[in-house]
C-alpha positions as CSV (number, residue, x, y, z in Angstrom):
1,X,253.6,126.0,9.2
2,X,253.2,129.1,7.1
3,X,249.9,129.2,5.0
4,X,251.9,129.7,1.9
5,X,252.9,126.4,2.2
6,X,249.8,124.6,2.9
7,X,249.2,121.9,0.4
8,X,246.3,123.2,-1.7
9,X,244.3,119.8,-0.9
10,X,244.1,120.4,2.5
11,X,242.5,123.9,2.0
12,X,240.1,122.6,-0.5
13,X,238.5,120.2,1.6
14,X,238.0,123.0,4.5
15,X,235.3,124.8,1.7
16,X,232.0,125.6,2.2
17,X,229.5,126.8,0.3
18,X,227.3,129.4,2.2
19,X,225.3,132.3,1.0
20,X,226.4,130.9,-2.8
21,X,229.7,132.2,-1.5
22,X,232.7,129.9,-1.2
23,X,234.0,130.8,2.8
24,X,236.3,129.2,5.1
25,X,235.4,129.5,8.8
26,X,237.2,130.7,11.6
27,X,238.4,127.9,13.3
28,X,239.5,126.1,9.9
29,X,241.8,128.8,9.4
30,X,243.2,129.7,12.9
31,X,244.2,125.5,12.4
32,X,246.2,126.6,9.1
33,X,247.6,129.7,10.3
34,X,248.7,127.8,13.5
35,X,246.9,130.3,16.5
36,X,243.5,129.4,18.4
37,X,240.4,130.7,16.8
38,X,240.2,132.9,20.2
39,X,243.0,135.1,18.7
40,X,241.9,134.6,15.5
41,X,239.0,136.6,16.1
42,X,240.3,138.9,18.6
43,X,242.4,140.3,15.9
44,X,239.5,140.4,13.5
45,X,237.2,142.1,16.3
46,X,240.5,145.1,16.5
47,X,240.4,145.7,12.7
48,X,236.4,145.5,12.3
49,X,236.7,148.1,9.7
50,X,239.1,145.7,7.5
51,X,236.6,143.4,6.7
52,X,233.1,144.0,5.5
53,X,229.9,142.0,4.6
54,X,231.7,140.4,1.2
55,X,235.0,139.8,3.6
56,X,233.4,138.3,6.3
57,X,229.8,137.8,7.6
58,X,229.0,135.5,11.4
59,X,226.6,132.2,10.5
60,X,223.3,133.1,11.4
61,X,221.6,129.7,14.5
62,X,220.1,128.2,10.7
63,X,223.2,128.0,9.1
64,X,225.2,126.5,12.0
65,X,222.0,124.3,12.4
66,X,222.6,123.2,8.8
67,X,226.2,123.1,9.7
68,X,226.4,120.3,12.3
69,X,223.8,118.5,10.4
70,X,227.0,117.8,7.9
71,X,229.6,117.7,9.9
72,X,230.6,116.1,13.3
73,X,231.2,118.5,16.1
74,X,232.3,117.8,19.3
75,X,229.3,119.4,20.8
76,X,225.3,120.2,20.4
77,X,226.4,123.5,21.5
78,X,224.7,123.6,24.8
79,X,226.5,125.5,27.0
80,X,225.8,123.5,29.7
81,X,227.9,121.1,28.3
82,X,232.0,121.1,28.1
83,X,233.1,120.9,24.3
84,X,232.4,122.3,21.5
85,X,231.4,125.9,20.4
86,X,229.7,129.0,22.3
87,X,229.9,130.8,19.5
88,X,228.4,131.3,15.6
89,X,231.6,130.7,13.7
90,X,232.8,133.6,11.5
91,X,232.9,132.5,7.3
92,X,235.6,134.2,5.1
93,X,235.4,135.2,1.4
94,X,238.8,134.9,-0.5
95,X,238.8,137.8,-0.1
96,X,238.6,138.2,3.5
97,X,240.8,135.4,4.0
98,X,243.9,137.9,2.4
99,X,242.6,140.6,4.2
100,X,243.4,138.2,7.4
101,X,246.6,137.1,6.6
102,X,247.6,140.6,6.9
103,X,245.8,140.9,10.1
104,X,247.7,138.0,11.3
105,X,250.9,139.0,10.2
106,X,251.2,142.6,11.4
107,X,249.6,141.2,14.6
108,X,252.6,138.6,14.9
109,X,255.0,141.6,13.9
110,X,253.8,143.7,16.7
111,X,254.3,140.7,19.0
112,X,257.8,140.1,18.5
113,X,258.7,143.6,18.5
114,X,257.3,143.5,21.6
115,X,259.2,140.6,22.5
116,X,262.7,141.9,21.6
117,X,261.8,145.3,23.6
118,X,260.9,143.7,26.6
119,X,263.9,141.4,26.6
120,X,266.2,144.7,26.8
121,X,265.0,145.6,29.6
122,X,265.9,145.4,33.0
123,X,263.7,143.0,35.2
124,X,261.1,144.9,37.5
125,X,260.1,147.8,34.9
């Protein structure tokens, strides 16, 4: 499902209010744009320069603690346990959140270019 048509409800209820900004976090919006919040922020990590403080800022341990205090996760955290994050999720301004649809969608250009080059060629190079 493209973003674009992603019933407006759905997005609403994904935001937060941190740093008296209204964000949406990483993984809320690798589910929207259909790719795993790994890829998500591999992308973002290749175009650094694309998205500053007002774009996108990483939850500092007392947010996230705040964080799971309101909402269920499927973790404490604890890398010694399976589930769950590793990480401080990533929280996007509006706009950010443009700035990483465009990420997204040159990212998903490049892979089907790559895709309809390497199905040209001739197996073994």
């Amino acid at each position: 499902m493209k973003p674009e048509s992603i019933p407006a409800e759905h997005v609403e209820t994904r935001i937060l209010f941190v740093r008296a900004h209204k964000v949406l976090l990483d993984a809320d919006l690798a589910a929207l744009y259909g790719v795993s919040t790994k890829v998500l922020v591999q992308a973002v990590r290749r175009n650094i320069e694309r998205f500053p403080p007002d774009f996108m800022f990483q939850l500092t341990e007392q947010e996230l603690k705040i964080l799971r205090s309101q909402i269920v996760t499927s973790s404490s955290g604890d890398a010694g346990k399976w589930g769950g994050r590793r990480t401080r999720p990533y929280a996007f301004s509006e706009q950010g959140v443009a700035m990483l649809s465009s990420v997204l969608r040159s990212l998903r250009h490049a892979l089907a270019s790559q895709g309809c080059r390497s199905r040209g060629r001739p197996a073994g190079r």
